[in-house]
N, CA, C and O atoms as CSV, one atom per row, in Angstrom:
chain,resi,resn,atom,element,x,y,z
A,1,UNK,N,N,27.750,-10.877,3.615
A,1,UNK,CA,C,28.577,-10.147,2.661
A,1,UNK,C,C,27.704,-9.472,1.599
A,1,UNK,O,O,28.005,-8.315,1.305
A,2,UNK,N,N,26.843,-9.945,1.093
A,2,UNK,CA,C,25.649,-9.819,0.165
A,2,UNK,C,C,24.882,-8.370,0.273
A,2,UNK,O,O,24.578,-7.469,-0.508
A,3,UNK,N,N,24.733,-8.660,1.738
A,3,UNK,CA,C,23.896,-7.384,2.599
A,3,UNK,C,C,25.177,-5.889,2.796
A,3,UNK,O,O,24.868,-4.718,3.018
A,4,UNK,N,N,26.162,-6.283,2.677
A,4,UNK,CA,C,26.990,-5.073,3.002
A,4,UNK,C,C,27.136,-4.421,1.584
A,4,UNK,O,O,26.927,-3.233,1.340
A,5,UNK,N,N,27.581,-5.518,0.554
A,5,UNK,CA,C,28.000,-4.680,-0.772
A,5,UNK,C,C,26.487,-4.130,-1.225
A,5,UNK,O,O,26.510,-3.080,-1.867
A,6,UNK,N,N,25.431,-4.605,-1.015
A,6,UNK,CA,C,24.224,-4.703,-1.409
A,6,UNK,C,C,23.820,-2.623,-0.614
A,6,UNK,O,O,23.393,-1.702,-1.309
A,7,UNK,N,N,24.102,-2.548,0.669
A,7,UNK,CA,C,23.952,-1.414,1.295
A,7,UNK,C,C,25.119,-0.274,0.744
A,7,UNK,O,O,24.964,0.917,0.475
A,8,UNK,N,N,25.891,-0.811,0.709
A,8,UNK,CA,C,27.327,0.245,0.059
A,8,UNK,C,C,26.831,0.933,-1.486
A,8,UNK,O,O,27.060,2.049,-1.952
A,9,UNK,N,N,26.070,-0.220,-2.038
A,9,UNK,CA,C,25.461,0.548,-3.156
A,9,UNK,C,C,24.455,0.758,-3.376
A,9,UNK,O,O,24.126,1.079,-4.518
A,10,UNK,N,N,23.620,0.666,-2.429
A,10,UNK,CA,C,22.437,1.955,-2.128
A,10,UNK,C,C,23.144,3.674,-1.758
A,10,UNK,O,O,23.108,4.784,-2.291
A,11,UNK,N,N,23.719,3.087,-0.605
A,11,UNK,CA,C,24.467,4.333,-0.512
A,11,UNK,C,C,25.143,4.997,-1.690
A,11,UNK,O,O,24.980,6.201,-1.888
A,12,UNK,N,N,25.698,4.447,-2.271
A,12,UNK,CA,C,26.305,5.014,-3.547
A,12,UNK,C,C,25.412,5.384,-4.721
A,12,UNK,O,O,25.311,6.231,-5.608
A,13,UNK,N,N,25.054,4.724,-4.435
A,13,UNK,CA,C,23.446,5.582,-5.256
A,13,UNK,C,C,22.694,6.825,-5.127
A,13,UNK,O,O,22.509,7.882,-5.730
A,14,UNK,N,N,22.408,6.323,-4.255
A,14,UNK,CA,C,22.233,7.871,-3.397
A,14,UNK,C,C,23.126,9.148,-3.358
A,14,UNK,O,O,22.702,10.292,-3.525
A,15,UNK,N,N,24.259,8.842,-3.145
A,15,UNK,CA,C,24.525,9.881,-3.161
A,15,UNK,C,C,25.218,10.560,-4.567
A,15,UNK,O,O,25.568,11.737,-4.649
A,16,UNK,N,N,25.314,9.723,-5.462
A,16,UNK,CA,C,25.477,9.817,-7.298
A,16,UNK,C,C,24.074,10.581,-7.712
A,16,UNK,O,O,24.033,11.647,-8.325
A,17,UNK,N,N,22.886,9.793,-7.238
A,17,UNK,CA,C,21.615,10.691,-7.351
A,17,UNK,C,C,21.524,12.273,-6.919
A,17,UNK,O,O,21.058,13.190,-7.595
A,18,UNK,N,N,21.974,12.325,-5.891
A,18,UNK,CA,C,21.817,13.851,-5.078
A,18,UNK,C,C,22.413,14.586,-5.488
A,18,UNK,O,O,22.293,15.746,-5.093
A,19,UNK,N,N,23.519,14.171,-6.676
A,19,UNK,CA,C,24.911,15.135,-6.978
A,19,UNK,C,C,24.387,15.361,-8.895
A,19,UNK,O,O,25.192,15.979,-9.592
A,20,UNK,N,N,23.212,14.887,-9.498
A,20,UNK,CA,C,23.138,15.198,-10.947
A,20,UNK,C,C,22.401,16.176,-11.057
A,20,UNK,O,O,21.752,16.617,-10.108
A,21,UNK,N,N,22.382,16.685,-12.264
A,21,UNK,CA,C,21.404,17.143,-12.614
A,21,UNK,C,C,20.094,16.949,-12.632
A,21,UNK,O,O,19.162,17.605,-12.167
A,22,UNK,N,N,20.152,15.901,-13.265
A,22,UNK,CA,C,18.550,15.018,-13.882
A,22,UNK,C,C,18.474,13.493,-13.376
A,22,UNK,O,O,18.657,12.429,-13.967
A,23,UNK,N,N,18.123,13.815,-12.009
A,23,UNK,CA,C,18.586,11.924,-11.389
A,23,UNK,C,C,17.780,11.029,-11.666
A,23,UNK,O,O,16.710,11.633,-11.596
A,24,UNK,N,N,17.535,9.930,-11.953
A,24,UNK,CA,C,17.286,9.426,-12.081
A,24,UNK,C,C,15.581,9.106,-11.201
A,24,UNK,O,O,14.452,8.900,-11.647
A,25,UNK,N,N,16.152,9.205,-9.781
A,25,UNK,CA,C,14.949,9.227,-8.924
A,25,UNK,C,C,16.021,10.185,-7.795
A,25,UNK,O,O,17.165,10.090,-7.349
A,26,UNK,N,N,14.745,11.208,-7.670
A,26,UNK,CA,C,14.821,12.372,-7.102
A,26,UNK,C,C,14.659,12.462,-5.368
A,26,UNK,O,O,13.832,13.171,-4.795
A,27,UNK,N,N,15.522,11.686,-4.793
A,27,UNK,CA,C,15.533,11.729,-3.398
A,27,UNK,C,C,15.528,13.126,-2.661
A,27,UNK,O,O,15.612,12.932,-1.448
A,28,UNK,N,N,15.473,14.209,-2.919
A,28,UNK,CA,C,15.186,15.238,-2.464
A,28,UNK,C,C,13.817,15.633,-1.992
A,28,UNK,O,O,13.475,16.508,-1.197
A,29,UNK,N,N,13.223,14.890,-2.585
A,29,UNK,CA,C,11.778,15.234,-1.732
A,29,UNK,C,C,11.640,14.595,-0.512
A,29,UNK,O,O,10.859,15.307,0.119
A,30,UNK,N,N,11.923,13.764,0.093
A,30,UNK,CA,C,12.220,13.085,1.471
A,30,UNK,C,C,12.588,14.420,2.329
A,30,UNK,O,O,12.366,14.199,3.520
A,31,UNK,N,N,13.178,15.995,2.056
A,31,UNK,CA,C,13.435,16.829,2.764
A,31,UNK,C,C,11.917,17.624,3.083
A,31,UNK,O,O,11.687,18.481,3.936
A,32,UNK,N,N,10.925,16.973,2.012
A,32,UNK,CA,C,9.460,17.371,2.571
A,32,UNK,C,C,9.122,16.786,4.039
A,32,UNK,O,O,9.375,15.615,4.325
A,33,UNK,N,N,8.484,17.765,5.017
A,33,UNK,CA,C,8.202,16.722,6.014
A,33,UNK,C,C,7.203,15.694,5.731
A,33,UNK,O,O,7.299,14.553,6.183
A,34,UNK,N,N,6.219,16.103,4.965
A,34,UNK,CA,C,5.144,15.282,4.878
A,34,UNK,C,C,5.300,13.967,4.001
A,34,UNK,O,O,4.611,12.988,4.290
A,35,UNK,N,N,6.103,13.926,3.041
A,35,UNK,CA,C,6.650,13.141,2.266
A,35,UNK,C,C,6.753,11.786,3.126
A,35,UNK,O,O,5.792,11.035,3.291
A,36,UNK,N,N,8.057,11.562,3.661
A,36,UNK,CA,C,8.220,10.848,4.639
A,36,UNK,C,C,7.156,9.764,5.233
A,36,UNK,O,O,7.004,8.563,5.011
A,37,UNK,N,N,6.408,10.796,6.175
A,37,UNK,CA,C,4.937,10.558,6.544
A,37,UNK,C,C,3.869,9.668,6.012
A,37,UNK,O,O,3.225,8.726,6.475
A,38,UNK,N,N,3.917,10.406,4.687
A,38,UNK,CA,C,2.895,9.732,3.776
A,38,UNK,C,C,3.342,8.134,3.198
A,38,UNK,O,O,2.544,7.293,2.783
A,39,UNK,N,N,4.577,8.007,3.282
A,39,UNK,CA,C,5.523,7.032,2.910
A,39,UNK,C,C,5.079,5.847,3.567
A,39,UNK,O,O,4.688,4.748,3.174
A,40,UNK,N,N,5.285,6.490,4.902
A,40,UNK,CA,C,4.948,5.566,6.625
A,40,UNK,C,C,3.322,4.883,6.672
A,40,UNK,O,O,2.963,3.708,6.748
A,41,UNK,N,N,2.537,6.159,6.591
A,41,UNK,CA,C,1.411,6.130,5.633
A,41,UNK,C,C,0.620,5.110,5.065
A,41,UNK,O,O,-0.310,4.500,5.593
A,42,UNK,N,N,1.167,4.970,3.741
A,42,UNK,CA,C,1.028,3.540,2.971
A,42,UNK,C,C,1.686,2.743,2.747
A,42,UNK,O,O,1.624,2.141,1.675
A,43,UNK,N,N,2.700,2.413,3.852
A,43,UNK,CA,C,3.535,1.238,3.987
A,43,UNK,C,C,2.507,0.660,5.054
A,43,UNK,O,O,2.326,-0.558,5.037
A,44,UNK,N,N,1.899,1.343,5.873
A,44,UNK,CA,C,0.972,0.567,7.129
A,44,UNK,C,C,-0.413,0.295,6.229
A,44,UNK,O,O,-0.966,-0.805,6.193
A,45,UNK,N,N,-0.729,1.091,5.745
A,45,UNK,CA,C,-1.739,0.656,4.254
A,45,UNK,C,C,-1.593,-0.822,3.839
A,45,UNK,O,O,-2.254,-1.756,4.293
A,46,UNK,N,N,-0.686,-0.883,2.965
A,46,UNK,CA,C,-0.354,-1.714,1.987
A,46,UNK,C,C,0.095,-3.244,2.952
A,46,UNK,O,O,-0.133,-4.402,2.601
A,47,UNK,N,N,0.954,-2.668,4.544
A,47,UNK,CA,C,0.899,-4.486,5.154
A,47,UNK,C,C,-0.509,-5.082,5.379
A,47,UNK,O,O,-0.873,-6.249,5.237
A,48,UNK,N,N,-1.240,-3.948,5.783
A,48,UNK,CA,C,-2.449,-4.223,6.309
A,48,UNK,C,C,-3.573,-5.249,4.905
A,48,UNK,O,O,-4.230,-6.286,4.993
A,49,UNK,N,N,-3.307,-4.291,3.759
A,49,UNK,CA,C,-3.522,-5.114,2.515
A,49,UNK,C,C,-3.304,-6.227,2.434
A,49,UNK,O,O,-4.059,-7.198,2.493
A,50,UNK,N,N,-1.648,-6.099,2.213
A,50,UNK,CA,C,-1.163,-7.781,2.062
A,50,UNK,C,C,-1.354,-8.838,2.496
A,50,UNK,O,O,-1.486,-9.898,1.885
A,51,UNK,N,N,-1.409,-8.468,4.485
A,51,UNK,CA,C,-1.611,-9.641,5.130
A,51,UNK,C,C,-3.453,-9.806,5.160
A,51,UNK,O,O,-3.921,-10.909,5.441
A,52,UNK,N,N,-4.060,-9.040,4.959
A,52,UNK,CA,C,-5.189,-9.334,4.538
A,52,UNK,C,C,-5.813,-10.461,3.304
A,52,UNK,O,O,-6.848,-11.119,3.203
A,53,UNK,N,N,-4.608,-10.284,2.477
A,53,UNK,CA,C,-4.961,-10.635,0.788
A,53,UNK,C,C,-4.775,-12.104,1.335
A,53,UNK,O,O,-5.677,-12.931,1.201
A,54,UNK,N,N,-3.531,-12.418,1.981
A,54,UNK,CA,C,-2.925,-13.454,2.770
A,54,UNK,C,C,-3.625,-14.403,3.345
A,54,UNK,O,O,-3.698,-15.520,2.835
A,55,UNK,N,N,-4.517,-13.945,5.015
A,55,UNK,CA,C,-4.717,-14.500,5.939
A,55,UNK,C,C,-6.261,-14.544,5.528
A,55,UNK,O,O,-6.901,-15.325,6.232
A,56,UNK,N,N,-6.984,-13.901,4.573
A,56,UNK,CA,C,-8.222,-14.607,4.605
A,56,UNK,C,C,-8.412,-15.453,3.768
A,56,UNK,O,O,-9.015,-16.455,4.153
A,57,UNK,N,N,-8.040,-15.394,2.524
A,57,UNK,CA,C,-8.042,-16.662,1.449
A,57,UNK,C,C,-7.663,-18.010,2.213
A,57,UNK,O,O,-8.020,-19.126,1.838
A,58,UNK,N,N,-6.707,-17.680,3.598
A,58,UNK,CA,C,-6.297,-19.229,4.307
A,58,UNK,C,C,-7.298,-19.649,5.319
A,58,UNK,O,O,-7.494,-20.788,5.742
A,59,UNK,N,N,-7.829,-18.677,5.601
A,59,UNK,CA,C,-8.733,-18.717,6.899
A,59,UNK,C,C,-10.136,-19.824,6.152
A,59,UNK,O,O,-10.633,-20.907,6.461
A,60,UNK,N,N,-10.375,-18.699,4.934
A,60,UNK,CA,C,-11.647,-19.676,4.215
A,60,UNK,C,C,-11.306,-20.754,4.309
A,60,UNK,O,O,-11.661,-21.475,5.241
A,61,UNK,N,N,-10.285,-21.247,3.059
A,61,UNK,CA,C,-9.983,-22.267,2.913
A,61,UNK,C,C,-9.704,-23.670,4.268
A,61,UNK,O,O,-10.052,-24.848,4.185
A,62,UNK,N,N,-9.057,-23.051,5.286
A,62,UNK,CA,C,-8.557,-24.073,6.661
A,62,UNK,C,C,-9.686,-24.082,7.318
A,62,UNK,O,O,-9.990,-25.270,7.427
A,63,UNK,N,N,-10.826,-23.145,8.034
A,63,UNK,CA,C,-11.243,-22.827,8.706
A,63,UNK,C,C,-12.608,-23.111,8.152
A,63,UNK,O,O,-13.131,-24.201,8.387
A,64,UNK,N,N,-13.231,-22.181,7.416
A,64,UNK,CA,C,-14.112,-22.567,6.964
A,64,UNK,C,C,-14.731,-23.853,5.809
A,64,UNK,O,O,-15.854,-24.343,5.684
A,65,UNK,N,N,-13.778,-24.034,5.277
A,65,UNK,CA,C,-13.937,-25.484,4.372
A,65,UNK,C,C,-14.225,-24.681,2.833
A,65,UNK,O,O,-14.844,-25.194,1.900
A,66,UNK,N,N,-13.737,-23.586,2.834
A,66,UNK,CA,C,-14.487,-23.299,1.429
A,66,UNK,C,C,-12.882,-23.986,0.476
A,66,UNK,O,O,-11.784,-24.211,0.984
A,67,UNK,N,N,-13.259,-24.157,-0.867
A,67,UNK,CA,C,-12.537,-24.402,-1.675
A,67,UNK,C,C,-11.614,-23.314,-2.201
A,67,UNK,O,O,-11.941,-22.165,-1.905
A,68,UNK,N,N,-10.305,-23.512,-3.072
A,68,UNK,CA,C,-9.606,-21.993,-3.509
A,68,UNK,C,C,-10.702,-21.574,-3.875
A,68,UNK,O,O,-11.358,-20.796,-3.183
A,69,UNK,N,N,-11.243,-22.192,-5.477
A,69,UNK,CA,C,-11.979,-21.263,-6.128
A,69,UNK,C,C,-12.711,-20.425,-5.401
A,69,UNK,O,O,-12.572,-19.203,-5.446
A,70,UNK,N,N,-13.981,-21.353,-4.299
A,70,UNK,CA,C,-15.449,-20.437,-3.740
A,70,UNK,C,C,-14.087,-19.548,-3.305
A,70,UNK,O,O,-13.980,-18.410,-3.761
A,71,UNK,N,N,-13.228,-19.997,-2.566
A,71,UNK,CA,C,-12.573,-18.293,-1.340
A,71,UNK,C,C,-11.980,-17.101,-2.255
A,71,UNK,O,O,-11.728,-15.961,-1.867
A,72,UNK,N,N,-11.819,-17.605,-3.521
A,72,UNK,CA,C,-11.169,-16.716,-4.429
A,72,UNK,C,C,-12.737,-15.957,-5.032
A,72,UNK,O,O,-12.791,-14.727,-5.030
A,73,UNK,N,N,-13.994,-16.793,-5.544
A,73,UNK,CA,C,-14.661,-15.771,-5.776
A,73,UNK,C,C,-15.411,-14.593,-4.868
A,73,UNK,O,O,-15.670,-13.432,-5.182
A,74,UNK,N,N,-15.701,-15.417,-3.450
A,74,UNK,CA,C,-15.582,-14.676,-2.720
A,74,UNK,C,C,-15.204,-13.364,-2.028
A,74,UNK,O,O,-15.818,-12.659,-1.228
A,75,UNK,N,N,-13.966,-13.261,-2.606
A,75,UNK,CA,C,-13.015,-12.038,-2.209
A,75,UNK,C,C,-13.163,-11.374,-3.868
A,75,UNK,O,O,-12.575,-10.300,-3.996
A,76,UNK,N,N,-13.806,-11.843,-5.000
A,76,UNK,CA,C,-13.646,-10.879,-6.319
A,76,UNK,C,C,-14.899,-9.690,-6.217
A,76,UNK,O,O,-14.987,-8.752,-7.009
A,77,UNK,N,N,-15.748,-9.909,-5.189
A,77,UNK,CA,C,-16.279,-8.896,-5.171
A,77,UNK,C,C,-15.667,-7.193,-4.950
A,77,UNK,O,O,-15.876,-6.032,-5.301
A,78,UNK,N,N,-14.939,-7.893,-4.256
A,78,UNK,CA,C,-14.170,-6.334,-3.611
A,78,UNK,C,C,-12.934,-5.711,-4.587
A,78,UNK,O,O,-12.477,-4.569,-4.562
A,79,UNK,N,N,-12.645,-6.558,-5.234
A,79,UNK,CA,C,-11.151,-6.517,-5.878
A,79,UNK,C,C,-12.171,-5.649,-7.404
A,79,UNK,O,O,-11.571,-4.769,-8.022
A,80,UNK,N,N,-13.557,-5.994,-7.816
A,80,UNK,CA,C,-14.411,-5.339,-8.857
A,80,UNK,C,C,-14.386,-4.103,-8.321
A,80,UNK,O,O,-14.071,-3.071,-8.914
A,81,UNK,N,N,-14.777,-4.228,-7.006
A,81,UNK,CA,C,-15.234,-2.355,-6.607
A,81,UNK,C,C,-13.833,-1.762,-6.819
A,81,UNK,O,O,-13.885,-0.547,-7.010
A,82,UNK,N,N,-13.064,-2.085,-6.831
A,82,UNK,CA,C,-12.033,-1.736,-6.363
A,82,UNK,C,C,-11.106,-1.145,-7.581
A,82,UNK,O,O,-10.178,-0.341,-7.666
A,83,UNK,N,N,-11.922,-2.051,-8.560
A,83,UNK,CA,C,-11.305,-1.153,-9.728
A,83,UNK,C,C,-12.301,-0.616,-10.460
A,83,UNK,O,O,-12.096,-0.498,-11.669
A,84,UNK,N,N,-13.452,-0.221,-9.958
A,84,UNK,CA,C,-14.556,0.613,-10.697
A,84,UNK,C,C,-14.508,1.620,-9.714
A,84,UNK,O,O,-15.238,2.561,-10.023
A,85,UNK,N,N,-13.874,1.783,-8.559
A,85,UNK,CA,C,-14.058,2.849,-7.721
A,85,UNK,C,C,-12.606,3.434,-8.186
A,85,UNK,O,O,-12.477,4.608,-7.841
A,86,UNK,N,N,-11.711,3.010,-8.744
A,86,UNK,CA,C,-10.667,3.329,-8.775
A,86,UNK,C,C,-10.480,5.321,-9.577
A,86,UNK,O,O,-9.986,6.244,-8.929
A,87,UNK,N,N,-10.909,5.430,-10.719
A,87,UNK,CA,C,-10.696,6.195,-11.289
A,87,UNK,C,C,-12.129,7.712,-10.710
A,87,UNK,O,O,-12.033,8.889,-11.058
A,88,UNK,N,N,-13.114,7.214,-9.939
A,88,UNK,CA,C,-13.716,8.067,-9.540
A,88,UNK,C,C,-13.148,8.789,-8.171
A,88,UNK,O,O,-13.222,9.947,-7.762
A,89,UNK,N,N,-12.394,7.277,-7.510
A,89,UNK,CA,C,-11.634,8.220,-6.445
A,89,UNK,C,C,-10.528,9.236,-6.758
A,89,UNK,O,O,-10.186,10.102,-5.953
A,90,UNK,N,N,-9.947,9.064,-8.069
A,90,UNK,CA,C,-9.574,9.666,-8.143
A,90,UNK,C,C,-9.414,11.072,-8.639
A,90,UNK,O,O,-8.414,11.789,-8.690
A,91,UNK,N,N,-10.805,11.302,-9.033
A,91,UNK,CA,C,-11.568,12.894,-9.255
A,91,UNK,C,C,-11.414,13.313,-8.175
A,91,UNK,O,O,-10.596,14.215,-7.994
A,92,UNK,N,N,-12.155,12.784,-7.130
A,92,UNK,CA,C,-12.373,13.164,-5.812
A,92,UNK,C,C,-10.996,14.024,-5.466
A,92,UNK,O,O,-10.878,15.221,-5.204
A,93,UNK,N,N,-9.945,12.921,-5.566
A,93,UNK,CA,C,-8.416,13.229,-5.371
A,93,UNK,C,C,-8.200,14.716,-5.846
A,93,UNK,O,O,-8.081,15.539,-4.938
A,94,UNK,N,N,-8.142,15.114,-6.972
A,94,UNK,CA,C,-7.939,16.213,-7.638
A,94,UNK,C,C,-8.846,17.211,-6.971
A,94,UNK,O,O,-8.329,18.327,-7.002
A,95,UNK,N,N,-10.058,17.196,-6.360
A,95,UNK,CA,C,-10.926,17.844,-5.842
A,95,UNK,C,C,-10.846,18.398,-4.949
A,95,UNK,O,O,-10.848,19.626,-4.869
A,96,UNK,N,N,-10.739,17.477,-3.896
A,96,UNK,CA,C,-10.587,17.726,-2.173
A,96,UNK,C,C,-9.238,17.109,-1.697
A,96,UNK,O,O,-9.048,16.917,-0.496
A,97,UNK,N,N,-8.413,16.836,-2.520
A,97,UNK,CA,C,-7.035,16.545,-2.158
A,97,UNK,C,C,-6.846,15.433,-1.426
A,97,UNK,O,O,-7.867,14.748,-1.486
A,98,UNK,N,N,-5.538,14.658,-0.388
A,98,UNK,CA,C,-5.466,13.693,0.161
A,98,UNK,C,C,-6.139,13.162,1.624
A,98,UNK,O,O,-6.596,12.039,1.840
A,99,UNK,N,N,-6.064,14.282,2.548
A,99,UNK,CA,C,-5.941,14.390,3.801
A,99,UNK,C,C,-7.006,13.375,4.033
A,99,UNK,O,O,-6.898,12.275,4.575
A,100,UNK,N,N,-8.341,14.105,3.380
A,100,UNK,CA,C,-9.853,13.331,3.874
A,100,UNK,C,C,-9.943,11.799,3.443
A,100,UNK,O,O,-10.541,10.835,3.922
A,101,UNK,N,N,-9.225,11.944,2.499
A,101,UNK,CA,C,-9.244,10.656,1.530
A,101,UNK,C,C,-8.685,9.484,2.675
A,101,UNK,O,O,-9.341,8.510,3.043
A,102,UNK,N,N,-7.314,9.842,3.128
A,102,UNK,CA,C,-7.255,9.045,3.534
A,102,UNK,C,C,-7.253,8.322,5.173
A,102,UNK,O,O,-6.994,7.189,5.578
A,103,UNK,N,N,-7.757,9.824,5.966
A,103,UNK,CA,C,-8.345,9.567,7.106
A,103,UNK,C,C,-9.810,8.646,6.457
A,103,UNK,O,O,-9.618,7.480,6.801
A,104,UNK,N,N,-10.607,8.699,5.992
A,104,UNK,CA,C,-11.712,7.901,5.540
A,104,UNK,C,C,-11.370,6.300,5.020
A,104,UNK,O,O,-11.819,5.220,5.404
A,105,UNK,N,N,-10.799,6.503,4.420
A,105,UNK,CA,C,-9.771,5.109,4.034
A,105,UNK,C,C,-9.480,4.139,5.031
A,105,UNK,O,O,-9.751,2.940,5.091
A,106,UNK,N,N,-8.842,4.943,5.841
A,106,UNK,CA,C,-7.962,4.080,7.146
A,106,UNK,C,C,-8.788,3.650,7.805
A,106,UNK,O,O,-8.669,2.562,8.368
A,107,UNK,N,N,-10.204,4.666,7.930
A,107,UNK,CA,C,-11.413,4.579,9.096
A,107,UNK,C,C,-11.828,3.065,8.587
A,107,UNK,O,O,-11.746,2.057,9.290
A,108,UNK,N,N,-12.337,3.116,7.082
A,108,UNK,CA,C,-12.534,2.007,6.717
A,108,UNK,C,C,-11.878,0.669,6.458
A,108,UNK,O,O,-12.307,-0.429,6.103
A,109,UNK,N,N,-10.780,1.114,6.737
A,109,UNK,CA,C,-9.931,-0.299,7.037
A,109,UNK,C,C,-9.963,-0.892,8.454
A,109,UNK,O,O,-10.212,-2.057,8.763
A,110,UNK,N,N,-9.683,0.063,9.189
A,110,UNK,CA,C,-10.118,-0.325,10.847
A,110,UNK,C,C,-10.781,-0.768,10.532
A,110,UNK,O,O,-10.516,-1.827,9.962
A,111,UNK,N,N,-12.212,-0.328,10.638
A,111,UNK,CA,C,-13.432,-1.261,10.911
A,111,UNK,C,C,-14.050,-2.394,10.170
A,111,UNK,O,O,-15.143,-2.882,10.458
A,112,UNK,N,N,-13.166,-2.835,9.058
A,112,UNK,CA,C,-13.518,-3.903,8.229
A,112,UNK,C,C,-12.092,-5.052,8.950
A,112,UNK,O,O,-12.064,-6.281,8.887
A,113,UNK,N,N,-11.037,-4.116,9.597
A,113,UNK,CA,C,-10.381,-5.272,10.456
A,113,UNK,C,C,-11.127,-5.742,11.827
A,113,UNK,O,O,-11.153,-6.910,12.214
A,114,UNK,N,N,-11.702,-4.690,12.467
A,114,UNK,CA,C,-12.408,-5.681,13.827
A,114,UNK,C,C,-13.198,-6.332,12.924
A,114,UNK,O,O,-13.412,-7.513,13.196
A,115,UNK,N,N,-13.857,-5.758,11.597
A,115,UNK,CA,C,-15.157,-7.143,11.578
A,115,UNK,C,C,-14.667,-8.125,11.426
A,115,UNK,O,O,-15.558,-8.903,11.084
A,116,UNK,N,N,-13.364,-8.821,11.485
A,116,UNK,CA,C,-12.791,-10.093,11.255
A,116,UNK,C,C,-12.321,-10.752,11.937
A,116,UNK,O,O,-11.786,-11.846,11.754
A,117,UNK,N,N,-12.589,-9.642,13.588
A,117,UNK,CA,C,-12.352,-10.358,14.892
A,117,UNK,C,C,-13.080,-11.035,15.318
A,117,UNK,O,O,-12.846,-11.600,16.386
């Protein structure tokens, strides 16, 4: 029951959004094709993240014997780059735009997932 009234007012949302002036959040860009895409994009991004953030902190810990802490400092190396690379990637961004960015990205996610095979 939860899930129906819960969907009835998405829907109703939506379509209260599509009908203002000044909506709130602007579902009209979804009529971009690429929009969409990009959506799809970094939703496969971001699982790939998550279950990453997930399955290696457990792996250390079960598998290898490391403790939270060592598996947590372990993994702070990357989470540093990650926010010192943050604001230079995003010059880049403004520069040469998305496309390369994130074919390079992905490349580097592949291949930091086999290295964990």
């Amino acid at each position: 029951l939860s899930l129906v009234i819960g969907g009835l007012s998405l829907l109703l949302f939506i379509l209260r959004q599509l009908r203002l002036k000044q909506p709130m959040l602007e579902f009209r860009v979804f009529t971009f094709s690429i929009f969409p895409f990009a959506i799809c994009i970094s939703m496969i991004g971001f699982m790939g993240l998550i279950g990453a953030e997930t399955i290696i902190p457990l792996f250390m810990q079960r598998m290898r014997g490391f403790s939270a802490f060592d598996a947590g400092l372990a993994l702070l190396p990357g989470a540093l780059i990650s926010g010192f690379m943050s604001p230079i990637v995003g010059r880049i961004f403004d520069k040469i735009g998305a496309r390369w960015l994130v074919m390079i990205g992905l490349t580097i996610m592949t291949a930091a997932s086999f290295a964990f095979t």
